[in-house]
C-alpha positions as CSV (number, residue, x, y, z in Angstrom):
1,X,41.5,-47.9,84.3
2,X,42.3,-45.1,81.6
3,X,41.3,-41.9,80.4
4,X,38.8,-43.2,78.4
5,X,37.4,-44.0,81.3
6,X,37.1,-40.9,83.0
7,X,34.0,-38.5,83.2
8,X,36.1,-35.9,81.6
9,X,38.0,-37.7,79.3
10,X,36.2,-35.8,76.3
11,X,37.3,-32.1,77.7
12,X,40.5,-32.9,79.9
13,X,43.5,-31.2,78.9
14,X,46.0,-33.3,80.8
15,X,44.9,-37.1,78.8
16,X,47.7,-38.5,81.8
17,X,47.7,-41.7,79.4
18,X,48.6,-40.0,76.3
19,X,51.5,-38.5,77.8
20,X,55.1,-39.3,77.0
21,X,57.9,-36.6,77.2
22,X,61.4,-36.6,77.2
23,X,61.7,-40.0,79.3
24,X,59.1,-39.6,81.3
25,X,57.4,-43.1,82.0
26,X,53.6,-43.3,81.5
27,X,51.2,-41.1,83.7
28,X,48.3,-43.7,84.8
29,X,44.5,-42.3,85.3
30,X,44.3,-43.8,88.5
31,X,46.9,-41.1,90.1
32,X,45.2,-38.2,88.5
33,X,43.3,-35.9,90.8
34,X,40.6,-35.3,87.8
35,X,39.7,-38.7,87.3
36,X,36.2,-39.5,88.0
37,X,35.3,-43.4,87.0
38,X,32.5,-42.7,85.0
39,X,30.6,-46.0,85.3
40,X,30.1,-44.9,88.5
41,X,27.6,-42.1,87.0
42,X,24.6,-42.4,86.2
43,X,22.6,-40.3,83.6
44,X,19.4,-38.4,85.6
45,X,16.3,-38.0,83.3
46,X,16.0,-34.1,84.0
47,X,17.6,-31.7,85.9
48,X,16.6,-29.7,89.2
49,X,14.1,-27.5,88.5
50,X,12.7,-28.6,85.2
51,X,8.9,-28.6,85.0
52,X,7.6,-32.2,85.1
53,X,4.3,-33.7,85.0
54,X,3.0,-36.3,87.1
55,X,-0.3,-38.1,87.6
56,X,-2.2,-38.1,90.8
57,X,-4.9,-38.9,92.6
58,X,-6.5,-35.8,94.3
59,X,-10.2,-36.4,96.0
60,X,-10.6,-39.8,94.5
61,X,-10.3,-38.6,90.8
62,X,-7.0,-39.4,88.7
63,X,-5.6,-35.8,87.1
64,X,-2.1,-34.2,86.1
65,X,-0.1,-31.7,88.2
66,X,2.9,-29.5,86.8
67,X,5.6,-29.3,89.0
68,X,8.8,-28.8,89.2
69,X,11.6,-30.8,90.6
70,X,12.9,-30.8,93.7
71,X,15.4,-33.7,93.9
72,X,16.3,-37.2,93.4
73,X,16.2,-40.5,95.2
74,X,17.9,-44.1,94.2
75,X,15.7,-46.9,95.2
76,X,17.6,-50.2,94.5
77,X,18.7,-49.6,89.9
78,X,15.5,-46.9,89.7
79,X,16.1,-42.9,90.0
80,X,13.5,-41.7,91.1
81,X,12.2,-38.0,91.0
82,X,11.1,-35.6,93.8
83,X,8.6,-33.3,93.2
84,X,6.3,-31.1,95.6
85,X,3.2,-33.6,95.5
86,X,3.3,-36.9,97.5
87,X,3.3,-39.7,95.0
88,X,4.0,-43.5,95.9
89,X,7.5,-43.9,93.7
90,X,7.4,-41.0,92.1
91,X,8.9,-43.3,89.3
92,X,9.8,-41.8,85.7
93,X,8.1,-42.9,83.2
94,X,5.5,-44.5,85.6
95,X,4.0,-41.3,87.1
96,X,5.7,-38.6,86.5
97,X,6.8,-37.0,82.7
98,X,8.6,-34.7,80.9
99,X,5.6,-33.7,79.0
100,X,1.8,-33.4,79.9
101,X,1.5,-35.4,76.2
102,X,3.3,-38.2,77.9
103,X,1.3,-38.0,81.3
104,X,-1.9,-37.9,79.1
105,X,-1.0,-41.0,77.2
106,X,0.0,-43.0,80.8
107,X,-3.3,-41.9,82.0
108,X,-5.4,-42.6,79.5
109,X,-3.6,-46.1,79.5
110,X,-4.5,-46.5,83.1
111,X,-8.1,-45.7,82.6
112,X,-8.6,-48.4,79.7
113,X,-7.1,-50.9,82.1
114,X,-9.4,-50.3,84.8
115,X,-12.2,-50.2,82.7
């Protein structure tokens, strides 16, 4: 493990690898109290908050709802995102989108498929 592979390798000020002064044996990442592994991250697909769009089924009939997120959830490798509206995996990319363009597309998609 180095700095390169720490979360905030790219704006740390210390770079404990890097450092060599008067004698002073190498500094390993693994004792710095920064260091954050960061394959141990993962990158969310919006933040809290944002507005989202996500394709439900309200009286029978298949429609879009803007929302906004509320939270996140890990199921297995999937994130997926928690909005206000009850949706079975609420599954990025699947039902819910960061644009009402995108959640038109998936559901016309869906409709020609049913057809």
């Amino acid at each position: 493990m180095t700095c390169k592979d720490c979360l905030h390798y790219e704006a740390c000020d210390r770079l404990a690898d890097t450092y060599f002064g008067n004698g002073i044996a190498q500094v390993k990442a693994r004792i710095c109290k920064q260091f954050s592994d960061k394959s141990e991250w993962m990158h969310l697909p919006c933040k809290y908050g944002d507005r989202v769009f996500s394709v439900v089924v309200i009286g029978g009939e298949t429609t879009i709802v803007a929302d906004r997120v509320s939270g996140f959830i890990i199921v297995g490798d999937t994130v997926n995102v928690i909005t206000n509206w009850y949706l079975d995996g609420v599954t990025w990319g699947y039902n819910t989108f960061p644009t009402q363009e995108e959640a038109e597309k998936a559901l016309e998609e869906r409709k020609k498929n049913h057809e």
